[in-house]
C-alpha positions as CSV (number, residue, x, y, z in Angstrom):
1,X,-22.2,88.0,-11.6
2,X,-21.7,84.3,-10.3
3,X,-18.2,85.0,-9.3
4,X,-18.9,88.0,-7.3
5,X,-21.5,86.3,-5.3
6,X,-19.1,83.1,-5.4
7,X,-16.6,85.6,-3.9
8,X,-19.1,87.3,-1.4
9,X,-20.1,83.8,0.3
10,X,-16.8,82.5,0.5
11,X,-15.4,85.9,2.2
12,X,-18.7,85.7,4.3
13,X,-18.1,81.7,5.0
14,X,-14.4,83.1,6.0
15,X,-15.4,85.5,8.1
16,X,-17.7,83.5,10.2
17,X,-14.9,80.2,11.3
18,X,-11.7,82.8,11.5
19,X,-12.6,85.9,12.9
20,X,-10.5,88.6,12.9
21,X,-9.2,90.2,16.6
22,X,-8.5,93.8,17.3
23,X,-4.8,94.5,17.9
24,X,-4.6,94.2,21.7
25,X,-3.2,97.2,23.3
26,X,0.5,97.7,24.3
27,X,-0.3,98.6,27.5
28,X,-1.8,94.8,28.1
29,X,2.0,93.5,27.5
30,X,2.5,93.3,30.9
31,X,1.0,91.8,34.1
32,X,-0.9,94.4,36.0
33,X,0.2,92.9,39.3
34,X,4.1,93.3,38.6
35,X,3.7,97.1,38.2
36,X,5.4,99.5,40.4
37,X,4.7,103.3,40.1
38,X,8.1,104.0,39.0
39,X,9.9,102.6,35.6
40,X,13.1,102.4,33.5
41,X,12.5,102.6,29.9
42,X,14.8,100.3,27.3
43,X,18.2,102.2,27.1
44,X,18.0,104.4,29.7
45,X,21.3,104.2,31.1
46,X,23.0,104.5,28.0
47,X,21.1,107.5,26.6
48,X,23.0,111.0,27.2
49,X,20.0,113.1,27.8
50,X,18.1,111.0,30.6
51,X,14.8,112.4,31.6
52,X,12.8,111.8,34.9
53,X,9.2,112.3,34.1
54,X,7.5,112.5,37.1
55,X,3.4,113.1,38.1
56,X,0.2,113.0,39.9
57,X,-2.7,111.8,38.2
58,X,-5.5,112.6,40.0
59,X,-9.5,112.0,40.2
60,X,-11.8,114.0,38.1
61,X,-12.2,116.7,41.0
62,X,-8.3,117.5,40.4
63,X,-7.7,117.0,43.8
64,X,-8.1,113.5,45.1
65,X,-5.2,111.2,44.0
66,X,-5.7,108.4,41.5
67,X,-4.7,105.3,43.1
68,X,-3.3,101.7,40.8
69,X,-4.0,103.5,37.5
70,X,-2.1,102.1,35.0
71,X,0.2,104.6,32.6
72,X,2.1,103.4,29.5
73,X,4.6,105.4,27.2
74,X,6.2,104.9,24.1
75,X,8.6,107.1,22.1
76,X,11.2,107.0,19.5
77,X,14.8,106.5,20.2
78,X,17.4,109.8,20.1
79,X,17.5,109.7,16.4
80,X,13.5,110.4,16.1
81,X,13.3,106.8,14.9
82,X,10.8,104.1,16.4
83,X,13.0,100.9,17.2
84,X,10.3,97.8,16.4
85,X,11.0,94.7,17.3
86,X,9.4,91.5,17.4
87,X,7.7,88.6,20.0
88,X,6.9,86.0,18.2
89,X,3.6,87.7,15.6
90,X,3.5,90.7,17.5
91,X,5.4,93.7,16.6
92,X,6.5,96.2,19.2
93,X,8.1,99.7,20.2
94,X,11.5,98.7,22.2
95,X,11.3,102.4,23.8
96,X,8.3,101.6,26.1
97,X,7.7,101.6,29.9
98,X,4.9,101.0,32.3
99,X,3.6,102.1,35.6
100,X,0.5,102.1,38.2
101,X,0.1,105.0,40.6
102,X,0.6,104.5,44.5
103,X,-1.8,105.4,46.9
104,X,-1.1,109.1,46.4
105,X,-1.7,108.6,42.4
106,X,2.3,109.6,42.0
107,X,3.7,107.8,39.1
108,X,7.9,108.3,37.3
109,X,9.3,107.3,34.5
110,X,12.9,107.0,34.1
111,X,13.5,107.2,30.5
112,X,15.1,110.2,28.0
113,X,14.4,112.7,25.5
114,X,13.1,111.1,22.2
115,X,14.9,112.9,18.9
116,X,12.9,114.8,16.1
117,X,12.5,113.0,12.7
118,X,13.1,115.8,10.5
119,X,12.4,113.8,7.6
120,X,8.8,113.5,8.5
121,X,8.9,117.1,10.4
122,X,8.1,115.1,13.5
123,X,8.4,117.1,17.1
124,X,10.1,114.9,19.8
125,X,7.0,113.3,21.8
126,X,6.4,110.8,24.0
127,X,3.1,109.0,23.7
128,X,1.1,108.3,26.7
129,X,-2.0,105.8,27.1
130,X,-3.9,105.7,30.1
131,X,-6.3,103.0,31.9
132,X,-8.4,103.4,34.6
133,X,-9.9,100.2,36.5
134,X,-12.6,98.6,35.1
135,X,-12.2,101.1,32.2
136,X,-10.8,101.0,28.7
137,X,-7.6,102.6,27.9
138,X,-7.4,106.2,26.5
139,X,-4.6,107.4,24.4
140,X,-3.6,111.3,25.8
141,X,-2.0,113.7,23.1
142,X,1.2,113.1,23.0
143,X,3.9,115.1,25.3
144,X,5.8,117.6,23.9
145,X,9.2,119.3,24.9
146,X,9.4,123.0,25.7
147,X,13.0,123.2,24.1
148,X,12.1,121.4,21.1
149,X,13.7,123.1,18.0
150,X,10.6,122.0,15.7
151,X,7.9,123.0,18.4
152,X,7.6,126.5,16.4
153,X,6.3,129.9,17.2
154,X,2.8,128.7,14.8
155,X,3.0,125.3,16.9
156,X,2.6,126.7,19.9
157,X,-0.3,129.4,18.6
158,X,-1.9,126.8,17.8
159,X,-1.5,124.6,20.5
160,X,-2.8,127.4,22.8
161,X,-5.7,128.2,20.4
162,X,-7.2,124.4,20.9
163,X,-6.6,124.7,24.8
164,X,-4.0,122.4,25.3
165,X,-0.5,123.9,25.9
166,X,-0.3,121.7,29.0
167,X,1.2,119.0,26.9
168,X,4.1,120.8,26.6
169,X,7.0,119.8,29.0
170,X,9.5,122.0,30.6
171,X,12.6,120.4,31.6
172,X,15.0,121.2,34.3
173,X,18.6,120.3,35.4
174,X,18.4,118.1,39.0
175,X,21.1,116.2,39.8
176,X,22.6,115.7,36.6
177,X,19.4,114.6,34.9
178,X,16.6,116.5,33.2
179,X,13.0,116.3,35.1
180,X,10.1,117.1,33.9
181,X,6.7,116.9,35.9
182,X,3.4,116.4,34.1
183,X,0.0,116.0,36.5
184,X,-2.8,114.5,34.8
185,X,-6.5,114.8,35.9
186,X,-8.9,112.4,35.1
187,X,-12.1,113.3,33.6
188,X,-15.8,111.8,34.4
189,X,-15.9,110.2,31.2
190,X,-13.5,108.2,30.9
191,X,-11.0,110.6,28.8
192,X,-7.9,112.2,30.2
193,X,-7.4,115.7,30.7
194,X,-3.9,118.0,31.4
């Protein structure tokens, strides 16, 4: 019984001079002031099936334009694989981008379709977070792909049954790269809607 209060104080004791910090979010890796509205993800140049992914997020009426919000992706590389690396203690996706909507709330990202893990039966997604000012970030469901081999007839019933097919992504042919367009409406509380 001595030991375990022994062990209690000194975790307690521990706590108290070294406390432990939340992992700051991804999308705080950058200065807010050198963001642009449009972005080149990691790679992009060399990838083979480059994507434009291209929006307006508006205000929670879905009609007034969002103006300097801030949107971050990540994704996995062409193989369905995350490719981590590190900055000194902090460990990172390389396949990351940021932007903050103009004055019209248009945002693009220049970046390319993520592969499927089918070891982990993993749908190619892109992951979006979102931050408003003077708001804390939200993480939106991640993007899906319309052409997706894995996005299954039972995905997509199920996806529709909760509401949010939205997240899926058609892509067309422009130019010799693939566009995709995905509008985003911001809700009253905070939270991000399709």
């Amino acid at each position: 019984m001595k030991n375990l209060i022994a062990a209690f104080c000194l975790i307690c004791f521990y706590s108290a001079f070294y406390p432990s910090y939340a992992q700051k979010s991804p999308i705080y890796d950058r200065a807010e002031d050198q963001l642009k509205n449009t972005d080149t993800i990691p790679d992009f140049r060399s990838k083979t099936n480059k994507l434009k992914l291209t929006g307006v997020i508006y205000q929670s009426d879905g009609v007034t334009p969002a103006k300097d919000v801030i949107l971050f992706i990540e994704q996995p590389d062409e193989n369905g694989d995350f490719d981590l690396r590190r900055a000194g203690d902090a460990r990172y996706v390389f396949h990351r981008s940021w932007v903050k909507t103009d004055e019209d709330g248009r945002y693009t990202f220049y970046t390319f379709i993520p592969g499927n893990d089918r070891r982990y039966n993993q749908m190619q997604q892109i992951f979006p977070i979102i931050k408003e000012t003077s708001k804390e970030e939200v993480q939106l469901e991640s993007l899906l792909f319309d052409d997706d081999p894995m996005l299954t007839k039972r995905c997509r019933k199920r996806l529709a049954k909760k509401g949010n097919t939205e997240r899926i992504l058609t892509t067309k042919k422009e130019d010799g790269i693939l566009v995709a367009t995905k509008d985003i409406v911001l809700s009253d509380d905070t939270e991000a809607t399709k």
